[in-house]
C-alpha beads as a LAMMPS data file, in Angstrom:
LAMMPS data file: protein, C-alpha beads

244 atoms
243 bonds

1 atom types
1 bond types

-500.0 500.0 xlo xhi
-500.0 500.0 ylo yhi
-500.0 500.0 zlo zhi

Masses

1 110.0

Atoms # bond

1 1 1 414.702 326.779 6.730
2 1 1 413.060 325.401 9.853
3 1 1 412.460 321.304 9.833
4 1 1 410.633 319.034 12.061
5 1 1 410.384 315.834 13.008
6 1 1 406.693 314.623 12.608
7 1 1 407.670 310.704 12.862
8 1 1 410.516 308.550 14.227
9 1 1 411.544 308.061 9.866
10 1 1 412.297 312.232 10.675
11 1 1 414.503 311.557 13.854
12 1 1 416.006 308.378 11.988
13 1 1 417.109 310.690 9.231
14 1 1 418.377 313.300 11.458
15 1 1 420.266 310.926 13.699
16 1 1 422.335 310.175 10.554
17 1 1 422.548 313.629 9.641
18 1 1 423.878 314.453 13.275
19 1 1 426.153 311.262 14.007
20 1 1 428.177 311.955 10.330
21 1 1 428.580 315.876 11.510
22 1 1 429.973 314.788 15.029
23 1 1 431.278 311.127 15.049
24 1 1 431.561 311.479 18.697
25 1 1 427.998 310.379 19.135
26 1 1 428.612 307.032 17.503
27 1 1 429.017 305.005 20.525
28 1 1 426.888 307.224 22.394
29 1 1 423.729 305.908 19.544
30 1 1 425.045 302.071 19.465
31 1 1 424.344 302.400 23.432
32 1 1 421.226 304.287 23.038
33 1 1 419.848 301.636 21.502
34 1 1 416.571 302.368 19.393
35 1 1 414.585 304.987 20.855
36 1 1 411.283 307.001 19.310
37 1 1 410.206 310.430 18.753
38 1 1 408.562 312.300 21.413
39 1 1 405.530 313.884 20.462
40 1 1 403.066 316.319 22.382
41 1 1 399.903 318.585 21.889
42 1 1 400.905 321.877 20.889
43 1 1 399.394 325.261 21.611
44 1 1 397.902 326.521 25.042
45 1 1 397.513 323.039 26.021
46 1 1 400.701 321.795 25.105
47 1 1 402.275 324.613 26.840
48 1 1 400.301 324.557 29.909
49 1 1 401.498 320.757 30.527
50 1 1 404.751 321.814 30.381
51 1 1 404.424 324.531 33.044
52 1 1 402.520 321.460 35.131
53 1 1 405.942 319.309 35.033
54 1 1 407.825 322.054 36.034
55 1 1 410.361 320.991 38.904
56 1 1 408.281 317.835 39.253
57 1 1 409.215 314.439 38.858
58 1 1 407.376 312.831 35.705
59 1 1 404.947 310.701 37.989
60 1 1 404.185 313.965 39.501
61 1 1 403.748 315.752 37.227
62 1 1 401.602 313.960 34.892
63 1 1 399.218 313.421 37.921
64 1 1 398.546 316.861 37.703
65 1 1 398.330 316.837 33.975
66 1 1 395.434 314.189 34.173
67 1 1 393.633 316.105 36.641
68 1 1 393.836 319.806 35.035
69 1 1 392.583 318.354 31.301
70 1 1 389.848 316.009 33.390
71 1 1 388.131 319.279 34.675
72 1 1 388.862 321.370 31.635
73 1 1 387.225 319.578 28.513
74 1 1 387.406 321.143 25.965
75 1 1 390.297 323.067 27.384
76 1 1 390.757 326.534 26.117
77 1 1 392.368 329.434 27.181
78 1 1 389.664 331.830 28.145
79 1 1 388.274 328.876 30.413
80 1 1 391.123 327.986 32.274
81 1 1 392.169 331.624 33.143
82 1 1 389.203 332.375 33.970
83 1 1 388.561 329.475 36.663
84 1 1 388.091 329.915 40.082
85 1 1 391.676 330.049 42.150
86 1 1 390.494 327.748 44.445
87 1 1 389.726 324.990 42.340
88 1 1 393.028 325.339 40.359
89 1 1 394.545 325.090 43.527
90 1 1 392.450 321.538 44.329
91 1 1 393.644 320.162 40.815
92 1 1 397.354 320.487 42.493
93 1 1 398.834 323.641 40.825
94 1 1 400.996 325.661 43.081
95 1 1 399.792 329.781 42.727
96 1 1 402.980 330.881 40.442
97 1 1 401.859 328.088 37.977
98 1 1 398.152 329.558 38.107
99 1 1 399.724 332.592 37.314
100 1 1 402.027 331.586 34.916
101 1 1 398.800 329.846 32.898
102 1 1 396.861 332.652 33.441
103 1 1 399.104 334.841 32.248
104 1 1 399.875 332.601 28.921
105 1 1 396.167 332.112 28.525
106 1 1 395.680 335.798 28.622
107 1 1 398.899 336.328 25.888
108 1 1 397.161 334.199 23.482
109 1 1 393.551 335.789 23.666
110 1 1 395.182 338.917 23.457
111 1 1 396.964 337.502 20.324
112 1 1 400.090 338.626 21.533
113 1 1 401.772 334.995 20.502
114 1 1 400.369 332.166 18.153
115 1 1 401.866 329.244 19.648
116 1 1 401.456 326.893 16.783
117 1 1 403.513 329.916 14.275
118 1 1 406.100 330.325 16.622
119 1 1 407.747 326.721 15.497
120 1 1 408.233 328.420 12.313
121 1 1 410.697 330.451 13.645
122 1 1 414.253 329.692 14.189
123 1 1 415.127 327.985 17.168
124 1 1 416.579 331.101 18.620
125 1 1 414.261 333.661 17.435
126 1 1 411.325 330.458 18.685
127 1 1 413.033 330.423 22.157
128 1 1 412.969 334.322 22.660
129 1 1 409.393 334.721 21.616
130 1 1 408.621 331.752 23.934
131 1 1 410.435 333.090 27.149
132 1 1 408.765 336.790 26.534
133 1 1 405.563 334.956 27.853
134 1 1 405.221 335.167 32.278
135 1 1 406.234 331.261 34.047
136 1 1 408.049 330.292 30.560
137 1 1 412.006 329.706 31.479
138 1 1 414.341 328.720 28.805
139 1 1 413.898 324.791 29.587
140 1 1 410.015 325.303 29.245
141 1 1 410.329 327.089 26.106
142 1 1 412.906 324.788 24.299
143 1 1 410.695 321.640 25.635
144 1 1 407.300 322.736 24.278
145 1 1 409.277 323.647 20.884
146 1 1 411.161 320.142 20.610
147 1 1 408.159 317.729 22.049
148 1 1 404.647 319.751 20.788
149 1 1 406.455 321.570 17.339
150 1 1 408.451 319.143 16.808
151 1 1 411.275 321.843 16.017
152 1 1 414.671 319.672 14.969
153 1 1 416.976 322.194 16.170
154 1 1 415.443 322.829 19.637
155 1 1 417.995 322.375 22.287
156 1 1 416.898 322.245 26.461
157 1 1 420.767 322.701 27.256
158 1 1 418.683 323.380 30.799
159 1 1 417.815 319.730 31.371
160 1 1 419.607 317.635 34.138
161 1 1 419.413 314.373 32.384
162 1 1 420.582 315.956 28.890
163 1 1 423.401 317.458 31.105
164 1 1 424.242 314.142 33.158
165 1 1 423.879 312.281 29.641
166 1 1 426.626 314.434 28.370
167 1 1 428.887 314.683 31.248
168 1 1 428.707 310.797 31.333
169 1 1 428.892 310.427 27.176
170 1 1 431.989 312.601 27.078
171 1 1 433.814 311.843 30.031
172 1 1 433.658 315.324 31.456
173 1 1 434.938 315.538 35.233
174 1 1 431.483 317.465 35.707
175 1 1 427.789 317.837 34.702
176 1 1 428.042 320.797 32.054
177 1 1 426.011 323.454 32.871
178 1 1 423.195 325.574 30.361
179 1 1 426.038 327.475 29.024
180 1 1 428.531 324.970 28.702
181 1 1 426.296 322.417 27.002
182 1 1 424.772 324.937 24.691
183 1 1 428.794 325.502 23.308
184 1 1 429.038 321.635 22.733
185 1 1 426.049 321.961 20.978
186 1 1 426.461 324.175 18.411
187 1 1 428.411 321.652 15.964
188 1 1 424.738 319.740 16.438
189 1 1 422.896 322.351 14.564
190 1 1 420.359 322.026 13.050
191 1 1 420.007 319.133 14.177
192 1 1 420.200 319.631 17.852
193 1 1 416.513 318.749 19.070
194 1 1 417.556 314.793 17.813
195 1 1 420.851 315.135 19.870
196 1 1 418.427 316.060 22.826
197 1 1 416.443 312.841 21.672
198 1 1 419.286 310.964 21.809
199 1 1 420.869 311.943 24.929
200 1 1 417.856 311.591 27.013
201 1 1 417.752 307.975 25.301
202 1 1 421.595 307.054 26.178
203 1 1 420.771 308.642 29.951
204 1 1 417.825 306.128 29.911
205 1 1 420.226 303.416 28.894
206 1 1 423.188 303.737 31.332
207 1 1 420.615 304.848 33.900
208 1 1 418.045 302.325 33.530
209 1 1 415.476 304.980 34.389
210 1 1 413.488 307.944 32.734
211 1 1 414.976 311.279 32.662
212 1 1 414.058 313.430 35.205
213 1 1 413.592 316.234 32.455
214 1 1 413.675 319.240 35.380
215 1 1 414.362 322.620 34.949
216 1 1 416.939 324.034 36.965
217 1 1 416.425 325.337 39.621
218 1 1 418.073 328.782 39.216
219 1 1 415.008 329.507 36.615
220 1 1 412.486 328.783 38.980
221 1 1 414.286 331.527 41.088
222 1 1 414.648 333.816 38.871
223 1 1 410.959 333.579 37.681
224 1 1 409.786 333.779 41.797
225 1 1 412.309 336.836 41.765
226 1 1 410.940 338.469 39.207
227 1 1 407.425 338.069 40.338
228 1 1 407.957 339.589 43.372
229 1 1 409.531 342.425 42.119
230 1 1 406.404 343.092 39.923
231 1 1 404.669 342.580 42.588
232 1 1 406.316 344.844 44.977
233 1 1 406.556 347.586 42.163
234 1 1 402.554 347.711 41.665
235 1 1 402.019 348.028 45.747
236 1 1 404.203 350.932 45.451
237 1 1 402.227 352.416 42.779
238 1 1 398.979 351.905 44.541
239 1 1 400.349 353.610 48.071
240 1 1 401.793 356.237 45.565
241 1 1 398.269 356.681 43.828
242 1 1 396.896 357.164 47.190
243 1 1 398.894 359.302 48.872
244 1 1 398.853 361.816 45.071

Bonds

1 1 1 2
2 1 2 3
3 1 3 4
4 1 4 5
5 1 5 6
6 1 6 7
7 1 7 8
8 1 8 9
9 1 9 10
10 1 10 11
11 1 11 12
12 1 12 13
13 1 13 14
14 1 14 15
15 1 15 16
16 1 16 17
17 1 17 18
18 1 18 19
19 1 19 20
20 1 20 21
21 1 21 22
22 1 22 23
23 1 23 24
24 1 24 25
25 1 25 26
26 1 26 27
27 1 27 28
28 1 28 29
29 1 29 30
30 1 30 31
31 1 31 32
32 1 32 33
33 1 33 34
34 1 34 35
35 1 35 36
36 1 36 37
37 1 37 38
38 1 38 39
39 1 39 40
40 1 40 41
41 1 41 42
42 1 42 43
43 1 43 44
44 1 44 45
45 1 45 46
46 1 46 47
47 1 47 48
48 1 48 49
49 1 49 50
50 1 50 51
51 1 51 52
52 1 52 53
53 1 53 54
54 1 54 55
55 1 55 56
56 1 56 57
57 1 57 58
58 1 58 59
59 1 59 60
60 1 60 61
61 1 61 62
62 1 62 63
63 1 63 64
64 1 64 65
65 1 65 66
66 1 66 67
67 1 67 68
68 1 68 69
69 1 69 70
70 1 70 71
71 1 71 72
72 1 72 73
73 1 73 74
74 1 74 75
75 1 75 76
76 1 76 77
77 1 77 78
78 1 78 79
79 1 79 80
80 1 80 81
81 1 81 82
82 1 82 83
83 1 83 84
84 1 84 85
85 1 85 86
86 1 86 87
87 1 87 88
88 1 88 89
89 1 89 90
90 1 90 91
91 1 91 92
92 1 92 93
93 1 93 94
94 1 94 95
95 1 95 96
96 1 96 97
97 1 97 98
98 1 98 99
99 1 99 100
100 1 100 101
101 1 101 102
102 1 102 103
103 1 103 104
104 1 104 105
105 1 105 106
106 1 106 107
107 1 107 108
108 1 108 109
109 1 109 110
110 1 110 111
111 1 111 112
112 1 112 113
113 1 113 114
114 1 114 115
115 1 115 116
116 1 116 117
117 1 117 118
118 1 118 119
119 1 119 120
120 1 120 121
121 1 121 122
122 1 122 123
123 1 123 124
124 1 124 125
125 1 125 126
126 1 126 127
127 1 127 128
128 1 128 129
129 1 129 130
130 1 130 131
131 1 131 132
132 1 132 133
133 1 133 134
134 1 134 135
135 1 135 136
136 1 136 137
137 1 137 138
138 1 138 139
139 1 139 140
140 1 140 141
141 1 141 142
142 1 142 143
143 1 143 144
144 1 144 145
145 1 145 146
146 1 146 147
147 1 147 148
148 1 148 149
149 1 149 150
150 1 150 151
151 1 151 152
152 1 152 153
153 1 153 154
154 1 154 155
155 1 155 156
156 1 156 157
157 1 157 158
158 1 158 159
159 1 159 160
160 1 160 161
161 1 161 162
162 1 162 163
163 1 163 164
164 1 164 165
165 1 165 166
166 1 166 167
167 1 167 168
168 1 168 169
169 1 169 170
170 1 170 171
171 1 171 172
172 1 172 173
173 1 173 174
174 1 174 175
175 1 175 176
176 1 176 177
177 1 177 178
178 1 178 179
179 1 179 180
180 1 180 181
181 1 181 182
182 1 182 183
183 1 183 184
184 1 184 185
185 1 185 186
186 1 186 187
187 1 187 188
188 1 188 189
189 1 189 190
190 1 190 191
191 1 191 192
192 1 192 193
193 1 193 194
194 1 194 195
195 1 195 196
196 1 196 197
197 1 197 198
198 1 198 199
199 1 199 200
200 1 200 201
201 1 201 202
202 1 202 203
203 1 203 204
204 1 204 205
205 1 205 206
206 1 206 207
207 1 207 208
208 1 208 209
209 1 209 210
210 1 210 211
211 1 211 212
212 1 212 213
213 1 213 214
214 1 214 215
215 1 215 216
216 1 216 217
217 1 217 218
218 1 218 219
219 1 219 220
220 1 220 221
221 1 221 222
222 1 222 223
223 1 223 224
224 1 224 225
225 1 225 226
226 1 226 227
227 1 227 228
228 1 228 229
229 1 229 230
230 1 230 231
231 1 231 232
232 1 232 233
233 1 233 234
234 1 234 235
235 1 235 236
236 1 236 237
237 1 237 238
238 1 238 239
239 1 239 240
240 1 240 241
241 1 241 242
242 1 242 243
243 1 243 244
């Protein structure tokens, strides 16, 4: 059964759950500190300020955020994807995230994904449904479950400061990457979105500044890959059209 964490009494509870499965966090909490939940909007908006941050730093990011939802009130799919390129492009989105909105935007009018359902899911059956959609990477996905679901067991093993949090919280001669992190974390299920919580909160601590919360950049290549393949394979059908 799927649980969330709707208030910081939820990621209270499953801190205590998660520091008596792996006592290893214990001095990683007492330096933590208290920290609170981190809540978001979910569905297409929720989403769509996720794509906004990513590869961004926060400030960045959440200038563009403030823009986008100024222009767009209420803002609903079928308006945004439907907006002018031009003035996307003025509200400082780059053209993949247009795209990747667009795209989204056009998933959920087509009814292809609910993205308020999808946190009913398990977090790996969530995270697959999630990363089906165009733009949405494996960090995106796993943030918009843990911060607008609220999904307890979503992990961003993706995330640089959850990464550097660990490499620095276990002593680890390097920063783990995706893979590696998402091993240490499997004695943190189900309880792995409050680990996440709780890193980011220790990285805060021995930091003294926010996580940078980016996703790596191998996913944003992959994803520019990927779109240029599609794009190269639907000129080839058009010449091939032509020339038939």
């Amino acid at each position: 059964m799927t649980t969330f964490l709707y208030s910081d009494a939820d990621l209270q509870a499953g801190l205590a759950q998660l520091i008596a499965a792996d006592p290893r966090l214990v001095p990683v909490a007492a330096k933590a500190g208290v920290f609170s939940l981190r809540r978001r909007e979910a569905g297409f908006p929720g989403l769509c300020a996720i794509v906004c941050g990513q590869q961004l730093s926060t400030a960045s990011a959440a200038a563009i955020r403030t823009r986008l939802f100024a222009a767009f009130d209420p803002f609903h799919h079928d308006t945004v994807r439907k907006a002018r390129t031009d003035k996307l492009k003025r509200l400082g989105l780059s053209a993949p995230k247009i795209k990747s909105i667009r795209e989204i935007g056009k998933a959920v009018a087509r009814g292809r994904i609910d993205l308020t359902a999808v946190g009913n899911m398990d977090a790996d059956e969530a995270h697959a449904a999630l990363t089906a959609l165009h733009g949405v990477g494996p960090w995106t996905a796993d943030i918009y479950l843990l911060f607008c679901l609220g999904h307890a067991d979503a992990f961003p093993a993706g995330d640089l400061a959850v990464q550097e949090s660990a490499r620095i919280a276990f002593s680890l001669r390097k920063r783990p990457d995706a893979k590696a992190l998402t091993k240490i974390a499997e004695a943190w299920r189900p309880w792995r979105g409050v680990a996440a919580h709780l890193l980011w909160a220790y990285y805060h601590a021995v930091k003294r500044r926010e996580g940078i919360s980016l996703e790596p950049a191998a996913a944003k290549k992959k994803r520019a890959k990927t779109a240029k393949t599609k794009k190269a394979k639907k000129k080839a059908e058009k010449r091939k059209t032509r020339n038939g």
